[in-house]
Legacy VTK file of the C-alpha trace (Angstrom):
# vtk DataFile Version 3.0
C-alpha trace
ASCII
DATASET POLYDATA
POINTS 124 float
-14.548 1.376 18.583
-11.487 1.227 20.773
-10.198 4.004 23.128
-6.921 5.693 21.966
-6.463 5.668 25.799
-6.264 2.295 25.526
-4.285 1.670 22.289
-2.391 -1.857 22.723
0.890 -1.574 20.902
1.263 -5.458 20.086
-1.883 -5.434 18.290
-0.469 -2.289 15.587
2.798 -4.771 14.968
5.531 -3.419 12.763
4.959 -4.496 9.002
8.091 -4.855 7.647
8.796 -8.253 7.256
8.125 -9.310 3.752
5.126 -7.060 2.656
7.906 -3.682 3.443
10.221 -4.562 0.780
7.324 -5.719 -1.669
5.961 -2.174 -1.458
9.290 -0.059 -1.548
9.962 -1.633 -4.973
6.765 -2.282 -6.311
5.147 0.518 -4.940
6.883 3.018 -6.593
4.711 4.782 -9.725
5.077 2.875 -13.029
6.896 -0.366 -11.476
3.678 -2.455 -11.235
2.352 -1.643 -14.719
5.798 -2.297 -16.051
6.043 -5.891 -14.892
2.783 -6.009 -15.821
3.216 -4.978 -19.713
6.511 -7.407 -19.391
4.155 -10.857 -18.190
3.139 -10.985 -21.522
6.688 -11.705 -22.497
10.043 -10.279 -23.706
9.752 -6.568 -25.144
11.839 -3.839 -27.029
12.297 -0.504 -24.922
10.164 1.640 -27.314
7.152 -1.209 -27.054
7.429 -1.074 -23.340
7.267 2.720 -23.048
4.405 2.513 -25.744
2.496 0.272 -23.675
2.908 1.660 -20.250
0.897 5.585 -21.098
2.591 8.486 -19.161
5.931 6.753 -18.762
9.041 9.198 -19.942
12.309 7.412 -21.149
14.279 8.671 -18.384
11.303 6.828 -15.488
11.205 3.896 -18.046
15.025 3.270 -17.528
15.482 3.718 -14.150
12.707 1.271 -13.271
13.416 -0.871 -15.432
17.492 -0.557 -14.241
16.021 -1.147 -10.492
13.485 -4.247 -11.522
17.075 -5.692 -12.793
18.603 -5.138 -9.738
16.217 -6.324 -7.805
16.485 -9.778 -10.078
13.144 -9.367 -11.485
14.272 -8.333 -15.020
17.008 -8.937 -17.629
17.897 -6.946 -20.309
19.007 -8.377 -23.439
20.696 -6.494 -26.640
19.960 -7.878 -29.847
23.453 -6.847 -31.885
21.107 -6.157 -35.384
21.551 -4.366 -37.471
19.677 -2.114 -36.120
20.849 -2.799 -32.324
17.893 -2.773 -30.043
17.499 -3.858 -26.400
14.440 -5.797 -24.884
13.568 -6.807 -21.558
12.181 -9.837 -20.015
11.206 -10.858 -16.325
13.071 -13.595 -14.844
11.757 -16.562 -13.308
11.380 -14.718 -9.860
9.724 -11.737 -11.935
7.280 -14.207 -13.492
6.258 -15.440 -10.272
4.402 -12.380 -9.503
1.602 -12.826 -12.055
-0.627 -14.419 -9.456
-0.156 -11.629 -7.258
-0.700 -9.196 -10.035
-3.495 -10.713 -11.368
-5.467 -11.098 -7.454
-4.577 -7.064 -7.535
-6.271 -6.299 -10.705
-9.315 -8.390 -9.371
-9.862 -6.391 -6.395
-9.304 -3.320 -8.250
-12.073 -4.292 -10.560
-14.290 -5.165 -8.001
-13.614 -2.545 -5.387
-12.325 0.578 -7.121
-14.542 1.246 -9.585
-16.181 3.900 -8.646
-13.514 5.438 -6.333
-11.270 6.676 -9.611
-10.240 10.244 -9.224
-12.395 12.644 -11.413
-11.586 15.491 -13.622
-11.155 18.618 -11.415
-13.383 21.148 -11.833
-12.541 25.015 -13.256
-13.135 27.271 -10.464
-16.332 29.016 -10.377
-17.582 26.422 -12.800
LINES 1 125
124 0 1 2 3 4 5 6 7 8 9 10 11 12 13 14 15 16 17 18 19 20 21 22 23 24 25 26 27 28 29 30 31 32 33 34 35 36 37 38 39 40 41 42 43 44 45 46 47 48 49 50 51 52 53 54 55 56 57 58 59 60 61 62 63 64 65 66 67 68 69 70 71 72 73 74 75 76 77 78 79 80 81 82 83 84 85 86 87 88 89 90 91 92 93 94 95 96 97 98 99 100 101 102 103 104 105 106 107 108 109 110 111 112 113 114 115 116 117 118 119 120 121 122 123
């Protein structure tokens, strides 16, 4: 184990480039899970907040408004009648299914037993 005396700054380099923005928009809560529910192709709002658990309209929306941004999604409307509005990833939103997919493994493999647990009542 090293020293902290003798902590060498170039070996703790910055991490920004590349893996940074990665994280700031896929690392906020729901984001990940969202593109995920969207590899399996395009999707109506109401499916997509059905299949992502926990998600409020309001969370959905804005995520999915900052996924567009970002050039990762496109959202369609479908004039009906009834009018209804699906997403899709783009080509650039696609691409991270590899990624996705190498996350899930190592979740699997190394996180299975680390899942938080229930808290427990007080003086239970």
């Amino acid at each position: 184990m090293a020293d902290e005396g003798t902590h060498n700054e170039a070996g703790c380099g910055r991490v920004e480039d590349g893996i940074g923005p990665v994280f700031q928009l896929l690392g906020k809560r729901w984001t990940g899970m969202i593109v995920a529910a969207l590899l399996r192709g395009p999707v109506y709002f109401g499916e997509l907040r059905r299949s992502v658990p926990g998600v409020s309209e309001r969370m959905l929306s804005d995520r999915l408004t900052e996924l567009g941004a970002a050039g990762l999604v496109v959202r369609e409307v479908n004039e009906g009648p009834p009018l209804r509005v699906s997403y899709r990833l783009t080509e650039s939103g696609a691409a991270l299914e590899p990624a996705l997919k190498e996350l899930a493994r190592w979740a699997n493999q190394h996180l299975k037993d680390s899942r938080p647990t229930q808290p427990t009542a007080v003086g239970a």
